[in-house]
Each structure stands twice: as C-alpha cells, then as structure tokens.
C-alpha positions as CSV (number, residue, x, y, z in Angstrom):
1,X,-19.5,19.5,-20.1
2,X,-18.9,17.6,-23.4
3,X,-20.2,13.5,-22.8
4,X,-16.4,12.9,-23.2
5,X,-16.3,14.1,-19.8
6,X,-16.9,10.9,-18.4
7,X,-13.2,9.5,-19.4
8,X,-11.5,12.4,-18.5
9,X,-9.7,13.1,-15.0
10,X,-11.1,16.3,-12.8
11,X,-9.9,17.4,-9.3
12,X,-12.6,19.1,-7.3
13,X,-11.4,21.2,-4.4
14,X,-13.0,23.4,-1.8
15,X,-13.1,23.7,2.0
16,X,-15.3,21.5,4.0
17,X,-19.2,22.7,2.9
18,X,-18.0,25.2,-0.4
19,X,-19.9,22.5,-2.1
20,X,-17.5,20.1,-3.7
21,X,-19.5,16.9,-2.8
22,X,-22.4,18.9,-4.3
23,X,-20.9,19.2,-7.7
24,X,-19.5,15.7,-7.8
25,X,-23.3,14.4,-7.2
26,X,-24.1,16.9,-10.3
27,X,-21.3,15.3,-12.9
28,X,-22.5,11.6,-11.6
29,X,-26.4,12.8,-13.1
30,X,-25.3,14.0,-16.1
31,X,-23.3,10.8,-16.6
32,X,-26.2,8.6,-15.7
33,X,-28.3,10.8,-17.7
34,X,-26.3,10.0,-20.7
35,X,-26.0,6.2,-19.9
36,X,-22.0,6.6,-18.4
37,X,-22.1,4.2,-15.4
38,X,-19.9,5.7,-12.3
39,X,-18.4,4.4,-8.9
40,X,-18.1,6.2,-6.2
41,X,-15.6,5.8,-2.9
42,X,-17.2,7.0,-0.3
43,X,-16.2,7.3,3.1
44,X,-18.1,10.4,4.5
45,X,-21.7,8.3,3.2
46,X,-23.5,10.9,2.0
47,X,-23.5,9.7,-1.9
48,X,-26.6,7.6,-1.3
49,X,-28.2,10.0,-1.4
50,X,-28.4,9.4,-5.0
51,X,-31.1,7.0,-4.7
52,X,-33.5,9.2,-3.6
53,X,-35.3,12.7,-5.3
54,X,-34.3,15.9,-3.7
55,X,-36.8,16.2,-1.3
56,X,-35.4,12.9,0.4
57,X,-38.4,11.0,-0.4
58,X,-39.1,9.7,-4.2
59,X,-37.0,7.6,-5.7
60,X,-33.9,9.2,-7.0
61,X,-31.0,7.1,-9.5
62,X,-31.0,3.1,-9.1
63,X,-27.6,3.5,-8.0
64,X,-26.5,0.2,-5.7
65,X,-25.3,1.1,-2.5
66,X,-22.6,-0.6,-1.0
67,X,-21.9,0.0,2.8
68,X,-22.2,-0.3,6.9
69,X,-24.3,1.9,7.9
70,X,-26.5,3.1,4.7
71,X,-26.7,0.2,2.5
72,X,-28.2,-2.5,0.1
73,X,-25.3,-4.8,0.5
74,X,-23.3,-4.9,3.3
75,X,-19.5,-4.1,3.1
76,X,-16.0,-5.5,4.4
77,X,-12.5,-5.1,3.0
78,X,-12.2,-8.1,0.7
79,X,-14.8,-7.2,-1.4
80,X,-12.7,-5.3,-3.7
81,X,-12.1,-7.3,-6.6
82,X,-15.5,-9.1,-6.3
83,X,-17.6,-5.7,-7.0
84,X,-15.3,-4.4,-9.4
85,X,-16.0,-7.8,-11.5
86,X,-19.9,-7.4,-10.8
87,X,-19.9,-3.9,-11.7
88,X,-18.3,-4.6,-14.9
89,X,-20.5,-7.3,-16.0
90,X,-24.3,-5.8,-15.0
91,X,-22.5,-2.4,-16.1
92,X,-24.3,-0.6,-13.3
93,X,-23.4,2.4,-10.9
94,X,-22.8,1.8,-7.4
95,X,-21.7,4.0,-4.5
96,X,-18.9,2.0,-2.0
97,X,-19.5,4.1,1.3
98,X,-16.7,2.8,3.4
99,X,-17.8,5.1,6.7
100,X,-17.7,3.0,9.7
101,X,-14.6,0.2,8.1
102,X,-11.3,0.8,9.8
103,X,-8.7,3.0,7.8
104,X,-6.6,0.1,6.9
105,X,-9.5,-1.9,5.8
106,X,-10.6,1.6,3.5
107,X,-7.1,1.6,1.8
108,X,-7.1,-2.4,1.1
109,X,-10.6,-2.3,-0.4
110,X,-9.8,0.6,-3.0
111,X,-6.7,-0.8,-3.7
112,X,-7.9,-4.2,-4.7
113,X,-10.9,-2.7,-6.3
114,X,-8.8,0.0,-8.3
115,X,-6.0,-2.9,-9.5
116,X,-9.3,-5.0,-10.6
117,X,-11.2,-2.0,-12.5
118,X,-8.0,-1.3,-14.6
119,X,-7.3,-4.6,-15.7
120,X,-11.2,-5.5,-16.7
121,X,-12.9,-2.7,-17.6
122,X,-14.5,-2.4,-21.1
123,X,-16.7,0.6,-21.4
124,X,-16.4,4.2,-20.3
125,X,-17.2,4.4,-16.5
126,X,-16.4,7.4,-14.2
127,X,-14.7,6.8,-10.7
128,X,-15.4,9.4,-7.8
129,X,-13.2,9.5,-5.0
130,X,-13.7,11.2,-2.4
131,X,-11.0,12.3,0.5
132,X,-8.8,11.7,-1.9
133,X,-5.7,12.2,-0.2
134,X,-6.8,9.1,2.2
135,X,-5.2,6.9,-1.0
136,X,-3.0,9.3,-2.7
137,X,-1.2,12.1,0.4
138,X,1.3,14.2,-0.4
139,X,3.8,11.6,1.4
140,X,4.0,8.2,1.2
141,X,5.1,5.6,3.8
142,X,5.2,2.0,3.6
143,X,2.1,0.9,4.5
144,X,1.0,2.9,2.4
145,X,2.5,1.7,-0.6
146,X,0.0,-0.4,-2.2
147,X,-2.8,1.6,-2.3
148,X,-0.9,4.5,-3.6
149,X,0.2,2.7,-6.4
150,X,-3.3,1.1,-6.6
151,X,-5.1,4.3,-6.9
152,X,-2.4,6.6,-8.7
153,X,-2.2,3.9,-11.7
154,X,-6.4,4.4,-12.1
155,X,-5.2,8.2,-12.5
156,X,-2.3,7.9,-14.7
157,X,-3.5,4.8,-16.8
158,X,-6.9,4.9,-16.5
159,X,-8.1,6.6,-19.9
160,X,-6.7,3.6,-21.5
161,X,-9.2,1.6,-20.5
162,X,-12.0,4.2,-20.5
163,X,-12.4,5.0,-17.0
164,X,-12.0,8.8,-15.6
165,X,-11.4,9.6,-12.4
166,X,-12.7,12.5,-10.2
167,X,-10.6,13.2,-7.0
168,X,-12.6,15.4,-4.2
169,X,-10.7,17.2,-1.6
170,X,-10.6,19.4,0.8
171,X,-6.9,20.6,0.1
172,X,-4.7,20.6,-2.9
173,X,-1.9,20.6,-0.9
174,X,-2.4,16.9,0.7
175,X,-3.0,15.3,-2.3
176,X,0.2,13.9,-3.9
177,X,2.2,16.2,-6.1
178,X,2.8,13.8,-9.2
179,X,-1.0,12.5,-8.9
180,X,-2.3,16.0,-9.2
181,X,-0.4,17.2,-12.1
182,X,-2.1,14.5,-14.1
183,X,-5.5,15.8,-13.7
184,X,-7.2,17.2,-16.9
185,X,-9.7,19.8,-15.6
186,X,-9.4,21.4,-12.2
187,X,-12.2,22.9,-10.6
188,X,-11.7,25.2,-7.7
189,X,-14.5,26.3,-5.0
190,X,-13.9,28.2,-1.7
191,X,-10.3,27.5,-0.5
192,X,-7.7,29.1,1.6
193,X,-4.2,28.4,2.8
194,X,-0.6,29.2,1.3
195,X,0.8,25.6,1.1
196,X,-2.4,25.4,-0.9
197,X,-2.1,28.6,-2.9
198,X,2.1,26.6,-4.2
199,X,0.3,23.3,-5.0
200,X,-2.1,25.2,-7.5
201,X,1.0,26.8,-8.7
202,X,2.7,23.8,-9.5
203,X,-0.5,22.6,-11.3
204,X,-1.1,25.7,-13.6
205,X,2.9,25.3,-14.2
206,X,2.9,21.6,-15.5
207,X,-0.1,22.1,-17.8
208,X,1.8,25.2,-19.0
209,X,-1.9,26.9,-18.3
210,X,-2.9,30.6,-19.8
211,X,-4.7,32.4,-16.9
212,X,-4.8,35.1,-14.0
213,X,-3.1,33.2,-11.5
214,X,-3.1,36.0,-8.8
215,X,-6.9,36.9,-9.5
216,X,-8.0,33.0,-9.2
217,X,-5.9,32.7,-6.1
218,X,-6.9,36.1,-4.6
219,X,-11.2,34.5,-5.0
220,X,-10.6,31.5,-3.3
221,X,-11.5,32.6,0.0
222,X,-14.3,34.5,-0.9
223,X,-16.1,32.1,-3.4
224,X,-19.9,31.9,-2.0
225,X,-20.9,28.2,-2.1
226,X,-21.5,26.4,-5.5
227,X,-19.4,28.8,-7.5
228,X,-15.9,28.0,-8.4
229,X,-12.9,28.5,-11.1
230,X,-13.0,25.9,-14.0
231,X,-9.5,25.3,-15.3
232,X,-8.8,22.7,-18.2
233,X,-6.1,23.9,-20.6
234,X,-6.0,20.7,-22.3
235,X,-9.5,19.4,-22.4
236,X,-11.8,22.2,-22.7
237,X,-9.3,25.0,-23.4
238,X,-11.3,26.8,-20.6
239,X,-10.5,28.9,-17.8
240,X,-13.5,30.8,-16.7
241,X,-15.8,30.9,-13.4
242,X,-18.6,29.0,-13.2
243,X,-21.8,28.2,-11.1
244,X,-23.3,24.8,-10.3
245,X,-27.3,24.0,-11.3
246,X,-29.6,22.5,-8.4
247,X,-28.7,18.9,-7.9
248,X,-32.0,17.0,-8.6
249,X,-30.6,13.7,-5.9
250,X,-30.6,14.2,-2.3
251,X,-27.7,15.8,-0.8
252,X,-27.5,14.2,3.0
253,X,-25.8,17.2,4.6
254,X,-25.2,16.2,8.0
255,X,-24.6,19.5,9.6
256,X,-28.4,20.3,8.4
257,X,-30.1,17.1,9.2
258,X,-28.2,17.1,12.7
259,X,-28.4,14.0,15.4
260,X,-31.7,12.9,13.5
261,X,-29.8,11.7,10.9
262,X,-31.5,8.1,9.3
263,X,-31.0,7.2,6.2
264,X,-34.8,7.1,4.5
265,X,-36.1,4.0,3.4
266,X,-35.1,2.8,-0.2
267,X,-37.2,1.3,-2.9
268,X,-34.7,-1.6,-4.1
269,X,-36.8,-2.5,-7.3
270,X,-34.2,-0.8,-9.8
271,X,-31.6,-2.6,-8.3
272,X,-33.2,-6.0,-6.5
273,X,-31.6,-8.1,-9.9
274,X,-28.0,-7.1,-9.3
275,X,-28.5,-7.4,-5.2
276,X,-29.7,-11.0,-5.7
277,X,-26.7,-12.1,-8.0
278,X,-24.2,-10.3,-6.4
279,X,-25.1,-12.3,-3.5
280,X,-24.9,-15.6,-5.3
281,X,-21.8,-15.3,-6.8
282,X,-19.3,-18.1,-6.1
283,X,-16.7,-17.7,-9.0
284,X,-14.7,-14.8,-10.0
285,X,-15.2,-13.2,-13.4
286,X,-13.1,-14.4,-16.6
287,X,-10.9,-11.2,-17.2
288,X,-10.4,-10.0,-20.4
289,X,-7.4,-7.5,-21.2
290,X,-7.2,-5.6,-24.0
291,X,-4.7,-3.0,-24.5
292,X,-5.4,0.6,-25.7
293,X,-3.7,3.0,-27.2
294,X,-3.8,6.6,-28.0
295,X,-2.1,8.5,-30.6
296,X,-0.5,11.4,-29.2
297,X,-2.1,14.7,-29.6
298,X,-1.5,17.9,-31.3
299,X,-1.1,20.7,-28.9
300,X,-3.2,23.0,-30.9
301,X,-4.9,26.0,-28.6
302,X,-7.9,27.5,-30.5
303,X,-11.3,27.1,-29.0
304,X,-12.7,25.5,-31.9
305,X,-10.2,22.5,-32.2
306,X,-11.0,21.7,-28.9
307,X,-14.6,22.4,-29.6
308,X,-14.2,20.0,-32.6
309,X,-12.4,17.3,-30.9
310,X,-14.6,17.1,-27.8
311,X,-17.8,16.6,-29.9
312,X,-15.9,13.5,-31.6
313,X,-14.7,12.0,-28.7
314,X,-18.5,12.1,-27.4
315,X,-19.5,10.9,-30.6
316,X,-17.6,7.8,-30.3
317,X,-19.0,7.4,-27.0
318,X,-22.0,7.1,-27.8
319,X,-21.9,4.5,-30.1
320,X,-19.7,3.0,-27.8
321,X,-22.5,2.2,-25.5
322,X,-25.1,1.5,-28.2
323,X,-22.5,-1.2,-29.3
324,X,-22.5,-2.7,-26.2
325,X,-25.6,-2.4,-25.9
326,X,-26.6,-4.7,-29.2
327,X,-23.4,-6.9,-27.4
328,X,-25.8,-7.6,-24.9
329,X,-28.9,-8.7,-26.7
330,X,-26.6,-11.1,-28.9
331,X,-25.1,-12.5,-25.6
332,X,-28.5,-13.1,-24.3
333,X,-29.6,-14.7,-28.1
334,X,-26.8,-16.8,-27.4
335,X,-27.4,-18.2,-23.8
336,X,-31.3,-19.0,-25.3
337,X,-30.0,-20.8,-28.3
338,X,-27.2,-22.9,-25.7
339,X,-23.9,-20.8,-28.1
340,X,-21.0,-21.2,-26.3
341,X,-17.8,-18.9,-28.1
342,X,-15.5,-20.8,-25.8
343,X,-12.6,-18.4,-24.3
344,X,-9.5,-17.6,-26.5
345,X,-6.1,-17.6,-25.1
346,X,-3.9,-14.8,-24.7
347,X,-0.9,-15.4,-25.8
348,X,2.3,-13.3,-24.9
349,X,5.9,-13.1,-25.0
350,X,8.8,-10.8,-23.7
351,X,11.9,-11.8,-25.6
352,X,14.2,-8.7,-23.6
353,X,13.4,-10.7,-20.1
354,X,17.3,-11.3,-19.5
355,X,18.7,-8.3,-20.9
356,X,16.1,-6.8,-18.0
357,X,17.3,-8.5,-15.4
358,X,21.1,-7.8,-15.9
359,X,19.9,-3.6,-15.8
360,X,21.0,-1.6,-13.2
361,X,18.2,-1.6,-10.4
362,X,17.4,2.3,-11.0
363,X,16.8,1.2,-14.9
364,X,15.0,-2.1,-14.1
365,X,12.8,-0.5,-11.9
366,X,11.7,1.4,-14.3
367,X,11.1,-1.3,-16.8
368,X,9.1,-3.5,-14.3
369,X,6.9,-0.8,-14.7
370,X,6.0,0.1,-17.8
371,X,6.3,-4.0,-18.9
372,X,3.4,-4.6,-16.9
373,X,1.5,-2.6,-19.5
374,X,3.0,-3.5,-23.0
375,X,2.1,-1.5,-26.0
376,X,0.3,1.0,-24.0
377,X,1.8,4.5,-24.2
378,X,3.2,6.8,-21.2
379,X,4.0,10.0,-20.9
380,X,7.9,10.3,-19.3
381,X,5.6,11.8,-15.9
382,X,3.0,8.8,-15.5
383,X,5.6,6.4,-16.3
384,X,7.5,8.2,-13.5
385,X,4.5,7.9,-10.8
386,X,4.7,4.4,-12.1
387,X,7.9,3.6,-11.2
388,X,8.0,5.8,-8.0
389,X,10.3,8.0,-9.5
390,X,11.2,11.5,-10.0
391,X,10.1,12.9,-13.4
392,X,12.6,15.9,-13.0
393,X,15.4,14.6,-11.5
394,X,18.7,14.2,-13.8
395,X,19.1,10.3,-13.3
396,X,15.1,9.4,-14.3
397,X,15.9,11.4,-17.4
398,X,19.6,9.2,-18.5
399,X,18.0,6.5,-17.6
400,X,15.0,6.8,-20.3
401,X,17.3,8.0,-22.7
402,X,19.9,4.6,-21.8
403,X,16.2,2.9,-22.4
404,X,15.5,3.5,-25.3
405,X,19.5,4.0,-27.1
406,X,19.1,-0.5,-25.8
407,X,15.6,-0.6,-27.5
408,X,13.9,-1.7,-24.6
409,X,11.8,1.7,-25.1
410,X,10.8,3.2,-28.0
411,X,9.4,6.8,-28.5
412,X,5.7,7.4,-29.8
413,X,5.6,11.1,-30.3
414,X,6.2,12.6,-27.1
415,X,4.8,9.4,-25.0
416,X,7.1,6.4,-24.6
417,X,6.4,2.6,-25.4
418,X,7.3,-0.9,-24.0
419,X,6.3,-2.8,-27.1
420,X,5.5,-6.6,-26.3
C-alpha cells in the first residue's frame, strides 16, 4: 500500500475468524511505521494487543489504550470529545475498546468523538472501526440517528480533513447502502451469504469497477484465512488477490486463549506522559477549523497514472508530518521564550440565510446540510448521505438542479459547492 493509504477509506469484510481483525492490526503497523497516528473503535478488545510483541510478552506499539476491562485509562460515554481533543494535540494513537459499556453508551461515545475528530483534526490520522454496522446498519431508526450521521459524515467528509476510515465487518450486507458505496478500496476475505453476494454488487456497480464479479463471488466461501480479493478501482486501479504478511503485534484471539483470557501486563513508559495529562485536563481544546478542498479528479484508468498519483500524494504526506513536526519544536521554542500568538478570530458570514429559510423543506434540508461545511466540495451521493436523502431518486436530483439555477449551489467539476 502507497503511504497515501492512511487518508483513504477501506472496507474489510470476512466471516467471524477469516482474519479481518488480523489485517486491520497489519495496516495500523504500517501506518505507525511511517509516523500516521490511527484510532481504533473497539468493542470486541482485542486491538490492545497492539502494545505488546507477538509472543504476547515484549513490548509491542505505544499505542494508549482506552477501556473497561483492558486499559491504561478507564472509559465511560462522555469521553468522546475529550479524547478526540487529546489525541489531536499529543498526535498519538490510541485504541477506544468500548467492550463491557452498554450499547447506547457505545453509539454516544463514537458519535461525539467522530463529530469532534472532523471538526479538529489537522494531520493525516487513520480511524478503525470495527462492527461497523453497530454505527452505520443497513436501516436506521431514530435513536439511531445521531450516531449514524456522526459516523457516516467521518466517511463521506473525512478526507477533507485528512482522516481515513477503515470499516471491519462481518457482513456487507448490514452495513448501510450509501456508507458503503463511498469506500475507496474494498478488501474481501472468506464470506458467504446471497444478501451479501447483492450488496457487493451494488458496490462494484457504483464505482463502475472492471473485474470477474462471478469468480470473486464464487471464492468467497472458500478463501483459507488471511487471503482475500483486493478491489480499488479508483485508488489503486487494482483488483487482484492478495495474502496478508505475519502481524508482528499480538493478536488476542479469544477462541485460542480460551477462559484463561488476562490481559498481560503493560509497560506504560511510551505512553506514561499522555496518561498523566490526559488525566489532568480541565479545559477543552481551542478548535481550529480550516476548510479543505480538493480539486476534482480526472478519471484516467492506466496503471501508471495511478501509480504516479499515489506516490505524490504520499509525498506530500510526508512532508506533511515533517512540517508538523518542525511546528512542534517552534511551539515548544515559544512556550520557553513566554511567545504568546494570541488566537485569531474566525470570521464568517452567510448572506443567502433568508432566501434558505423561505425553501421548500425537501430543498432546505438539503442546504442545512451542505452549509454546515462551506466551501468544501461534495459529490451529489455524500451530499445525499448528508442530507438523509436519496441520491437516485427523481426529487433529490430537481432539487440540486433548482439549487443551483437560485445560486445557492454551484458546480465544481462533477462535485457540488456551498460557497460561504
């Protein structure tokens, strides 16, 4: 995988022990190899295993582990928004392992946390989650709601602010629809089921992907564990089968370990500093917000372009983190010489505010959505998620067109604007 990787959005699926946590553990050490931090959601806790070698005993990644059971600090639902701030400042990994917290108390803590991550982040980080349609399921109901939106957004909006996401499940078919079509790269492991088989369909479909459909389909079931389909028509211009190297972290499985299952005891030197102020934290974090946007791509197919454009991107990440990384030593000159920047104001202003609120509520829904994120470009599908809409229905499409004939939207290539 390119080092780009780490902003892009993957589904892993497979059937329960095909190996899909396995491989998940694999991308988060090549990230951390390459100085990408990652966050993990968590609510089988088997990700700390991070911190430890693979025999279970040295030390492994100084990942912080957040949790109930397996943990350095301990874990309850409102902690969302405070981690995601902490995480963003020490620019560390962490693993959220939310086994043992109530379902409800699960969805609230993602959500806040994923709302948080989107609005703060500023440097490429990687976000696992797994059981992924625990936030995201195929149907939504109104409890629901929030962390659907929550979680969906990090999906959809998330590579303008430099995050990727990885979503792990056991089923394509239980993961939302409109979520799923947004994924980049899809990697496939032992599978089986026919509602399964459609909602692969409808994924090769959207991403108008070049492949033996039937002959990936017809493998699923007999895939031995670790190998898998690789499918990114956009990002890698790949479709080919594949075969995951040896994980050099632990992998807790707990059908292996049995009853006996402890967690082993964890040096906390690598990560004793962020423990400590984590704890003493009293005030949340100024947020900064600053809007990115991407230039729509040329849809060109040959190996090399994407070859070409992959080694760029990684490029650029690079020196992304060695600039932040000189950021950091001149923030630190600063607090030793007493330098205070002071904070500068953000300014902003909507002059289309009334001609919003007289729009028909199909329209204005639809505009509540997208001006939440001015200047930032959608596709017409994420700025459907957005809006809880359908992207192929007849009255989503008018309505963009009546959008953007009042100048309310404008059109950026093939993505669509709410300039601010």
């Amino acid at each position: 995988m390119p080092l780009n990787a780490a902003t892009k959005t993957f589904a892993i699926l497979a059937k329960r022990g095909a190996g899909k946590t396995y491989i998940g553990g694999v991308l988060a050490e090549e990230f951390f190899r390459n100085n990408i931090p990652f966050v993990v959601f968590d609510p089988i806790d088997v990700w700390w295993g991070l911190r430890l070698d693979k025999n279970g005993k040295d030390k492994g990644l100084p990942v912080v582990v957040f949790g109930i059971e397996h943990a350095d600090i301990k874990l309850d639902r409102e902690m969302g928004r405070h981690i995601a701030q902490a995480i963003v400042k020490d620019n560390v990994s962490c693993v959220i392992s939310t086994f043992g917290l109530p379902k409800v108390a699960q969805r609230h803590l993602i959500a806040e946390f994923a709302e948080e991550i989107l609005n703060i982040n500023n440097a490429p980080r990687h976000i696992f989650i797994e059981e992924a349609h625990e936030y995201v399921p195929q149907k939504v109901f109104g409890g629901m709601g929030k962390t659907f939106n929550s979680v969906s957004n990090l999906v959809v909006m998330g590579r303008n602010r430099g995050l990727g996401v990885t979503l792990l499940n056991q089923r394509a078919a239980t993961v939302n629809k409109d979520v799923l079509t947004q994924i980049d790269t899809l990697i496939a492991m032992r599978s089986v089921g026919p509602q399964d088989r459609n909602a692969l369909r409808d994924w090769v479909e959207y991403h108008t992907a070049e492949g033996d459909f039937e002959k990936f389909i017809q493998s699923l079931p007999s895939l031995p564990t670790g190998e898998g389909w690789l499918w990114s028509p956009e990002f890698l211009g790949v479709f080919e089968k594949i075969k995951i190297r040896k994980r050099e972290t632990f992998h807790p499985d707990r059908e292996k370990i049995g009853l006996k299952f402890q967690m082993p005891h964890l040096d906390q030197i690598d990560v004793q500093g962020f423990i400590e102020r984590f704890n003493k934290i009293a005030k949340p974090i100024a947020k900064e917000r600053t809007a990115k946007t991407e230039q729509p791509q040329v849809a060109i197919e040959s190996p090399d372009f994407h070859a070409l454009r992959n080694d760029y991107e990684s490029k650029l990440l690079v020196k992304d983190i060695e600039i932040r990384s000189l950021q950091a030593i001149i923030e630190n000159i600063r607090k030793i010489i007493g330098f205070d920047a002071g904070a500068v104001p953000i300014v902003s202003s909507n002059k289309n505010n009334a001609l919003i609120e007289n729009l028909p509520p199909y329209e204005k829904d639809i505009m509540k959505a997208i001006s939440q994120h001015p200047n930032i470009p959608f596709t017409r599908s994420q700025l459907a998620i957005k809006a809880r809409k359908s992207y192929t229905s007849s009255a989503y499409l008018t309505a963009i067109r009546k959008l953007i004939k009042l100048n309310l939207l404008k059109k950026q290539g093939t993505d669509i604007i709410y300039e601010n």
